[in-house]
VEXPALUM-40079 format. One record per residue (C-alpha): y, x, z; residue in three letters. Coordinates in steps of 0.5 Angstrom, whole numbers, plus 500, padded with zeros to 3 digits. Each point is the difference from the previous one (the first is absolute). Layout:
N
YXZALA/...
! end
This chain:
268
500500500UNK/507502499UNK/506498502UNK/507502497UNK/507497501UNK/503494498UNK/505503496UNK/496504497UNK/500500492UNK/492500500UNK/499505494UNK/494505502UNK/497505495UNK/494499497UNK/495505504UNK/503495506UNK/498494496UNK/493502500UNK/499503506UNK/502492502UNK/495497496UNK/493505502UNK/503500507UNK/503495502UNK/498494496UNK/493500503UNK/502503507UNK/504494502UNK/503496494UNK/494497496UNK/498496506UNK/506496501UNK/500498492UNK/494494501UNK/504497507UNK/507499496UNK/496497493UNK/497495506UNK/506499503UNK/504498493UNK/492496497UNK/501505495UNK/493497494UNK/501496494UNK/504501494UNK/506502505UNK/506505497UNK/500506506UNK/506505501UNK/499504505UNK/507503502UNK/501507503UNK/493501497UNK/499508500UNK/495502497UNK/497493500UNK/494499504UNK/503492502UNK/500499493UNK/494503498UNK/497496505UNK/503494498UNK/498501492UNK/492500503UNK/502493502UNK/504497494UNK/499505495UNK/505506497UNK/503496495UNK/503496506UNK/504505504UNK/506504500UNK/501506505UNK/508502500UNK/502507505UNK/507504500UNK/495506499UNK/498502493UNK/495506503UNK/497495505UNK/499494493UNK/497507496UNK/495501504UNK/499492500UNK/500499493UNK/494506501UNK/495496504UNK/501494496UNK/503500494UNK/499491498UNK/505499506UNK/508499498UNK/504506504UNK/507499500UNK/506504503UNK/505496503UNK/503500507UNK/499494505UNK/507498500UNK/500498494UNK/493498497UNK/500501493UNK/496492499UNK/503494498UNK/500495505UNK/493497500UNK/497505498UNK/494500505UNK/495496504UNK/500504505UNK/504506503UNK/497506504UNK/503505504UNK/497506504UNK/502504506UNK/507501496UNK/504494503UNK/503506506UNK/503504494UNK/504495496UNK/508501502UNK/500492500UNK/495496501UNK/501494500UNK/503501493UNK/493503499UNK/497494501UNK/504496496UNK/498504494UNK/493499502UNK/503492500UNK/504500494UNK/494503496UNK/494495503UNK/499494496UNK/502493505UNK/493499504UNK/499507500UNK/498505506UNK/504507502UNK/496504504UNK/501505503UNK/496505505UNK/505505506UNK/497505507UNK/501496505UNK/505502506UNK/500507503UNK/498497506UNK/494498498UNK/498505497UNK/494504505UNK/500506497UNK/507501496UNK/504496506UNK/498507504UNK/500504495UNK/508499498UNK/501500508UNK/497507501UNK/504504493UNK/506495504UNK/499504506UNK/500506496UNK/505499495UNK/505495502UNK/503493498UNK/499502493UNK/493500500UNK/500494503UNK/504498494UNK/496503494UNK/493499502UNK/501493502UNK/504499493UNK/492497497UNK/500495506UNK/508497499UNK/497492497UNK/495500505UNK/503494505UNK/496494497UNK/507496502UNK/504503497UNK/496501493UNK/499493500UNK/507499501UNK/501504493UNK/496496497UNK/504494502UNK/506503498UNK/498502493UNK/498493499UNK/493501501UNK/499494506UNK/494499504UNK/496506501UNK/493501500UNK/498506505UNK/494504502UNK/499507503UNK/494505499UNK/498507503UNK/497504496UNK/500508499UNK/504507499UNK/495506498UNK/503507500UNK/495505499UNK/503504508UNK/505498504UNK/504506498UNK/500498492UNK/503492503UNK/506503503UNK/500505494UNK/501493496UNK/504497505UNK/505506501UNK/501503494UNK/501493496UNK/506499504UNK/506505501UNK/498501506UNK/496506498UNK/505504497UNK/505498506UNK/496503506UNK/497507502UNK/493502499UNK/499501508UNK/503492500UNK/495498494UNK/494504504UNK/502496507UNK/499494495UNK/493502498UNK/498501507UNK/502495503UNK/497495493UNK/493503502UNK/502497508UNK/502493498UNK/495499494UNK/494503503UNK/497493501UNK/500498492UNK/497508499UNK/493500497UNK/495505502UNK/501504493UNK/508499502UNK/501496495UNK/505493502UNK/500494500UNK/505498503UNK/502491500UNK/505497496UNK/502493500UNK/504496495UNK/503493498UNK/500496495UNK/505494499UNK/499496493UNK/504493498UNK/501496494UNK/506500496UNK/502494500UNK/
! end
């Protein structure tokens, strides 16, 4: 998993587009991809956009439900979508920021979104593109972490590299966490005249090859890492090993619990 400012522009080199897809995609992300295609009933004859889509593991699990043809994947990223057009071709890859969706309104059955939701400027008027783009009846989607708070192994892991780094750790390794309050995102739904949410929770799993390679992940995907001394970093490292020691497997793999929402409405 990575996490990144919200002002951030979003463009990553290729090696690092790659590395996301073998690493992360099958690590982490794969397995929220079925829960949000069930979430918005994805099936049928249905036309998908998955916005944010990287590189497209939700619009690749939604094309297995309602073939190719149907799904349309839209990222700010042209590295992320040239490794997505690499594992599967027949889907529709386009560039475009979810500000301003390059659609026609009505264009789709169903709108899905990712772990993205936090990194938009705006997101209420993220979610109103999603809207303007999805035909009346139809459904926006969309999967986020759920808050700090509840989170068993990143809640003490952010609060440990805090204890070492100060507040602004604090801030920026809790970026990923941001959208996590089931209220308030519910609230944004509503705004974005998106009214009556459906909402559901689920606890799954992140995978790190060590303890070491997760703060590695978490640290150096933010500023952080260039912003604090090698003796801080290496306070951080150990005290990860303290409070993740319960989620370290005998191989000292990690398999740290991750817990999400969901929130689904119809366009009116």
């Amino acid at each position: 998993m990575t996490t990144t400012e919200p002002s951030e522009s979003f463009q990553i080199p290729i090696d690092a587009a790659e590395a996301y897809e073998a690493a992360f995609v099958p690590a982490f992300f794969a397995q929220w991809a079925p829960i949000l295609c069930d979430a918005a009933g994805v099936g049928g004859g249905q036309r998908i956009l998955d916005v944010a889509c990287g590189t497209g593991i939700v619009a690749r699990t939604a094309a297995d439900r309602v073939g190719a043809p149907n799904v349309v994947g839209v990222d700010i990223n042209d590295a992320m979508l040239t490794v997505a057009r690499r594992v599967r071709p027949d889907i529709d890859w386009r560039q475009g920021d979810a500000s301003a969706l390059p659609f026609d309104s009505g264009s789709f059955d169903t709108v899905l979104c990712q772990m993205a939701l936090m990194f938009f400027p705006d997101p209420v008027h993220a979610l109103q593109e999603m809207a303007r783009v999805t035909a009346r009846g139809g459904t926006v989607a969309l999967l986020v972490p759920s808050g700090l708070d509840t989170q068993a192994a990143y809640g003490p892991f952010v609060e440990m590299a805090a204890q070492h780094a100060g507040s602004e750790a604090q801030s920026l390794l809790s970026a990923y966490f941001a959208c996590g309050d089931l209220g308030v995102l519910m609230s944004l739904f509503e705004q974005a005249g998106l009214p009556a949410p459906t909402t559901g929770t689920h606890l799954g799993t992140a995978r790190f090859p060590s303890v070491d390679a997760l703060v590695t992940t978490e640290v150096d995907s933010t500023p952080l890492g260039e912003r604090i001394t090698a003796e801080v970093y290496d306070h951080i490292r150990a005290g990860a090993r303290t409070v993740l020691a319960p989620f370290t497997t005998a191989d000292g793999s990690l398999e740290a619990p991750f817990e999400v929402h969901v929130v689904a409405a119809r366009r009116p």
